[in-house]
C-alpha positions in Angstrom: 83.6 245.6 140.2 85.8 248.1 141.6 86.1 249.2 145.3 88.6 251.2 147.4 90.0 250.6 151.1 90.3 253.5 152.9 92.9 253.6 156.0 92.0 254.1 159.4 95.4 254.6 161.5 98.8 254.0 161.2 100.9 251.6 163.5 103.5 252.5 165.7 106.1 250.2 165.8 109.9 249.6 166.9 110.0 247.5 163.6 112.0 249.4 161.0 112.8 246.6 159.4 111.3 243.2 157.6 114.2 241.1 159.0 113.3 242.5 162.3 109.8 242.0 162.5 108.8 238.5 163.9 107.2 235.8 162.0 104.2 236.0 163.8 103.0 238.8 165.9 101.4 236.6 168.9 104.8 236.0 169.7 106.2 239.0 169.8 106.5 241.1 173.5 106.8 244.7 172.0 104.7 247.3 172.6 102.9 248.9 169.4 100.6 251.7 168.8 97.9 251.8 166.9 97.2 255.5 165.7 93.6 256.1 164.6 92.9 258.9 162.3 90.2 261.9 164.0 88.0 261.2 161.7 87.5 257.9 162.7 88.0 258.5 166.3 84.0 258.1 167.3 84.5 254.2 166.4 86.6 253.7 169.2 83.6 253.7 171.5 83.9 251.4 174.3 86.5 250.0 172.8 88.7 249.6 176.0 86.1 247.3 177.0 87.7 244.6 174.7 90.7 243.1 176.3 91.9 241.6 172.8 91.8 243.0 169.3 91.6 241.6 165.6 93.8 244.2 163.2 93.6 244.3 160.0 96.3 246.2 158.0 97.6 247.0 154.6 101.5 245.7 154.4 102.4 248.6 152.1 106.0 247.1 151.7 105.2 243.4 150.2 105.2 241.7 147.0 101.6 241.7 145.4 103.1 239.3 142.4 103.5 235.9 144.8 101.2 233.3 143.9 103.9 230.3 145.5 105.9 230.6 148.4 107.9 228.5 150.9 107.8 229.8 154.5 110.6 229.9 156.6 109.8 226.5 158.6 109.5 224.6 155.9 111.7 223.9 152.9 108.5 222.4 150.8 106.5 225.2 148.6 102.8 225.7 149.0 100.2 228.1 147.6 100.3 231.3 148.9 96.5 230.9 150.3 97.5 227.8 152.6 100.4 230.1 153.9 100.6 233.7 156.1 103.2 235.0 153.3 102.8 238.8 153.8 103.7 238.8 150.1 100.3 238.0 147.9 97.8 239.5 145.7 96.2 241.4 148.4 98.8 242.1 151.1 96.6 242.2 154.0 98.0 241.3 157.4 96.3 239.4 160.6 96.8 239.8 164.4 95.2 239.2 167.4 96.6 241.6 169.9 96.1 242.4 173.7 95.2 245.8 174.4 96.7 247.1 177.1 95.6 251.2 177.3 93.6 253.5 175.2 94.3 257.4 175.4 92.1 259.3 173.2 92.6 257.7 169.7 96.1 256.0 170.5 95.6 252.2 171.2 98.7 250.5 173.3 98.5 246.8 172.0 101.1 244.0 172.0 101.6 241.0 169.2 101.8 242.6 166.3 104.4 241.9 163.8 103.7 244.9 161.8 106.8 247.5 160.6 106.1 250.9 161.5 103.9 253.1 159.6 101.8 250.1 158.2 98.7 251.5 157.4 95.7 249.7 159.5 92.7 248.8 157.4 90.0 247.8 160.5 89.6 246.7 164.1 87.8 244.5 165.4 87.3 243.4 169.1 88.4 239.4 169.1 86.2 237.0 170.9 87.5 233.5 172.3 84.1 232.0 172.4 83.5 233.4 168.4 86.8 233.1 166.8 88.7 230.3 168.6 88.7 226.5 166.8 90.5 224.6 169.4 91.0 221.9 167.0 91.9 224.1 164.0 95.1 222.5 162.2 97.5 223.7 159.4 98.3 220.1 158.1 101.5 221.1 155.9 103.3 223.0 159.3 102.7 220.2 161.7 104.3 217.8 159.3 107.6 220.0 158.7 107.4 221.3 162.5 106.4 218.7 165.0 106.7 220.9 167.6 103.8 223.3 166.7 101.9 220.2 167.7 102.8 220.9 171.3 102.9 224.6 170.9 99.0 224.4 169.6 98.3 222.3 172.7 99.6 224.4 175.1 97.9 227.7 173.8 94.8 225.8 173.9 95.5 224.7 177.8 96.3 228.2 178.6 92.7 228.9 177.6 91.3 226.2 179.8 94.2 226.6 182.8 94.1 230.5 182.8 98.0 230.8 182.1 100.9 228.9 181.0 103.2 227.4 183.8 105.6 225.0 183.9 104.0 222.1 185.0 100.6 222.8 183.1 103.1 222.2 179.7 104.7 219.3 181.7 101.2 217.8 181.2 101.1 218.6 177.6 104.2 217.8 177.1 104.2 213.8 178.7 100.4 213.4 177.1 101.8 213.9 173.5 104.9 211.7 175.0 102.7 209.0 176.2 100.7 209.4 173.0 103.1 208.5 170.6 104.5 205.5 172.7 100.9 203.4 172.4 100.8 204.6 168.7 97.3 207.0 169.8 96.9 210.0 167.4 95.9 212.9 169.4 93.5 214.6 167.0 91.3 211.8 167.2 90.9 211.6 171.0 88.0 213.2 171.0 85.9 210.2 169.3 87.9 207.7 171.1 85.8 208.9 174.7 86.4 205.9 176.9 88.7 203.5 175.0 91.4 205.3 176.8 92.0 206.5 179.8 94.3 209.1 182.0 95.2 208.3 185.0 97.0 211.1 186.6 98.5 210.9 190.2 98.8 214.7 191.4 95.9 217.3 191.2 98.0 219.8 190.3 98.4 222.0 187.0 100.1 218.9 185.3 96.5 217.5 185.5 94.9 220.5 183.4 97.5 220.0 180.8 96.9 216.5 180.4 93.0 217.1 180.2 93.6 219.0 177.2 95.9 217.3 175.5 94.6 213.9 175.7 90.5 215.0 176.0 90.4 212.5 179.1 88.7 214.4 181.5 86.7 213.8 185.1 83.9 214.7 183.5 83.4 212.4 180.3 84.7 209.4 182.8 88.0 208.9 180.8 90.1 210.4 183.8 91.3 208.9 187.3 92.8 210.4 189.8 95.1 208.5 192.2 95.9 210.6 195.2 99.3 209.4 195.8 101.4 213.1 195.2 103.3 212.3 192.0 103.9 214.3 189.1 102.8 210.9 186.2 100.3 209.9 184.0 99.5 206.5 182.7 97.3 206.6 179.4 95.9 202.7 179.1 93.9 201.5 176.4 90.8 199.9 177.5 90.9 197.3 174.0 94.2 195.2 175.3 94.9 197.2 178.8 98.4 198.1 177.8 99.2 201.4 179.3 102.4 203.7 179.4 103.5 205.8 182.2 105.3 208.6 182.4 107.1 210.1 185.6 109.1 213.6 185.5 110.7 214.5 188.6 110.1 217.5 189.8 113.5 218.4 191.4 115.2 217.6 188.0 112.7 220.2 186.4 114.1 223.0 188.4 117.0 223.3 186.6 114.6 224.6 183.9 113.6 227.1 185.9 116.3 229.7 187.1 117.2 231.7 190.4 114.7 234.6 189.7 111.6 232.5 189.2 112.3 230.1 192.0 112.5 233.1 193.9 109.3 234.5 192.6 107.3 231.1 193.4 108.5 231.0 197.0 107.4 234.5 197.3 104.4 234.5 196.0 103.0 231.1 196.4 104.3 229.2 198.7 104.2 232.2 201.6 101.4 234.4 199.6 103.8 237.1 200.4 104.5 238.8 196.7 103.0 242.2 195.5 100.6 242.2 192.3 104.3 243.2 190.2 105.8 240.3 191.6 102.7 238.2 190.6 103.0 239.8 187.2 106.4 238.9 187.0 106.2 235.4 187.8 103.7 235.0 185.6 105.6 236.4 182.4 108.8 234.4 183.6 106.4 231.4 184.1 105.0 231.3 180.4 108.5 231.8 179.0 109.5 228.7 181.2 106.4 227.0 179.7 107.3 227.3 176.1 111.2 226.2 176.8 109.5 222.9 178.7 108.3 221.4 175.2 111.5 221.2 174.1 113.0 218.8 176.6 114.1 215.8 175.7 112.4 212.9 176.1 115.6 211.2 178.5 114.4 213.8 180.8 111.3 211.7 181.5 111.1 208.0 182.8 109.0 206.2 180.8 107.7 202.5 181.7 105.4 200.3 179.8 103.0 198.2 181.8 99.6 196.0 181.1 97.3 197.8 183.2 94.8 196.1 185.6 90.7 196.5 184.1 89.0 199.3 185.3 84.9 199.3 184.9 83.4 201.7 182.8 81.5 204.4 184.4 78.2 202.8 185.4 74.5 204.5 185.4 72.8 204.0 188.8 69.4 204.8 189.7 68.6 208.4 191.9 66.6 208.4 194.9 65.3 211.0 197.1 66.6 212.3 200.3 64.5 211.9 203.0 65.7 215.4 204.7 66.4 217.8 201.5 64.0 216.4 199.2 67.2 216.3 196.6 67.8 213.8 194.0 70.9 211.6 195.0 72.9 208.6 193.5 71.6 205.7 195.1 75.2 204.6 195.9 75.9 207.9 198.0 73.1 207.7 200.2 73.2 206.4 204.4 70.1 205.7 206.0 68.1 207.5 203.3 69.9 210.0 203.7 72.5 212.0 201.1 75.7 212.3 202.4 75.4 216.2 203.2 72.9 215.7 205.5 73.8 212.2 207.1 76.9 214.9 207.8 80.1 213.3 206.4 81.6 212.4 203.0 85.2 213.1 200.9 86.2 215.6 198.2 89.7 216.6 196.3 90.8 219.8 197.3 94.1 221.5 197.5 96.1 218.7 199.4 94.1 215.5 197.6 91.6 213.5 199.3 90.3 214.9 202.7 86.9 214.0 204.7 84.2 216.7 205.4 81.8 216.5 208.2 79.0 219.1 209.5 79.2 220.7 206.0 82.5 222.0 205.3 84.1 221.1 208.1 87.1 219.6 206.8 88.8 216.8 209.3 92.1 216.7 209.3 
């Protein structure tokens, strides 16, 4: 069999270097270009409509002899297949990248690890609902490097949060915690469903990062809020009711977070003041706080171990009609036949916690 790859472009990058280039591209914050040939030019159609990219490229300076390789996190050897060794029998390299501007047949991208003039081989437009395994693992690199663990978990709660902050990786960050104190593996969460539950005692970001991590959620029934204002979690198993919780202080998190940021949040959400470059720029100094918050020791949290009261599983109860709407209602939120819309007054979490709503949204403070 015999087949040829033509290239379509050439990459643009401020890597001259191997030793400069970064270990993985989705890492890196420099800005590439991606040069596509004329003749190809007419494939770029609507291209700017894709806000991420899948590149495909030909890295013209590796080893094509390298069936074994150890990779730079881990002292341990593996098979070159089970690694992202540029070096192998076809040297083809990987990236997701974001593009940021097209002009003409020049595509501005960032996360690519690529050294300049690596020939590109194909692009394709990346899709989060197509291409992303939440769940996907590399078994061999979690072992070495514990802390991809957290690092997998927080990209995945960026996905469900919208961005990385500090608090959302708090939440990662004291689920794994918690976790590991009542002996839970993490992967398995999923099939546990009820046998354990979150309770969480802020609606805040922290919340989203412990949805993720630990797959207790409102909806599946597995997580209760407790609108008391504090940044903790207690994860309780339902088989003995022994729980852990854990409590970060959010005054002794600050320290992580510098002058310019601190600045940034007053600015821009406390007062709602900020321009959209501040709000850009809190958000890039926010994710880089993010990252650096997995990394804090555990002494920075308080961690108590406590036998937790029993909570009832989430009951079924029958539905009846409203007699004013005609809508199906819980039995159990109904007043005088009525659902609680129209009898005019009921409760629901918003911003500050718990408040009470009458007339429709009429919120009464």
């Amino acid at each position: 069999m015999q087949f040829s790859v033509k290239p379509i472009g050439l990459i643009r990058s401020t890597y001259r270097e191997k030793d400069q280039a970064p270990h993985q591209g989705r890492f890196s914050k420099e800005i590439a270009e991606i040069e596509v040939f004329p003749e190809f030019e007419d494939g770029l159609k609507d291209i700017e409509t894709c806000t991420h990219l899948i590149v495909l490229y030909w890295l013209d300076r590796a080893k094509r002899d390298v069936l074994i390789a150890t990779p730079p996190h881990d002292a341990r050897v593996h098979g070159v297949f089970a690694t992202r060794s540029p070096h192998r029998p076809n040297p083809i390299g990987f990236a997701v990248v974001e593009l940021l501007e097209r002009k003409g047949r020049i595509l501005k991208v960032k996360g690519l690890d690529a050294l300049n003039g690596t020939p590109v081989v194909d692009i394709k437009p990346y899709s989060s609902a197509i291409d992303s395994v939440s769940d996907a693992r590399i078994g061999w690199f979690e072992e070495a490097n514990p802390e991809s663990k957290l690092r997998r978990l927080l990209l995945k709660a960026k996905e469900f949060h919208g961005h990385i902050c500090p608090f959302v990786a708090i939440g990662v960050r004291m689920s794994v915690l918690a976790m590991e104190k009542l002996g839970i593996d993490g992967d398995k969460m999923a099939s546990i469903g009820e046998d354990v539950l979150a309770i969480v005692e802020c609606n805040n970001c922290l919340t989203d990062g412990v949805q993720v991590a630990t797959g207790c959620t409102l909806g599946n029934n597995s997580l209760i809020y407790l609108d008391v204002g504090k940044n903790a979690l207690t994860l309780v198993r339902r088989e003995d009711w022994k729980g852990v919780r854990v409590y970060v202080d959010a005054e002794s998190m600050r320290k992580h977070f510098g002058k310019e940021a601190l600045e940034l949040f007053e600015k821009v959400i406390v007062r709602r003041e900020g321009s959209v470059k501040d709000a850009r720029r809190l958000s890039e100094i926010w994710e880089e706080i993010g990252w650096k918050i997995l990394e804090i020791p555990e002494e920075e949290f308080k961690v108590e171990f406590m036998q937790v009261e029993p909570i009832e599983r989430a009951p079924i109860f029958k539905n009846v009609r409203c007699a004013k709407c005609g809508e199906l209602v819980m039995a159990t939120r109904v007043k005088d036949n009525l659902c609680l819309k129209c009898a005019g007054s009921y409760y629901a979490v918003v911003g500050r916690g718990i408040v009470k709503f009458e007339n429709g949204m009429k919120e009464v403070v």
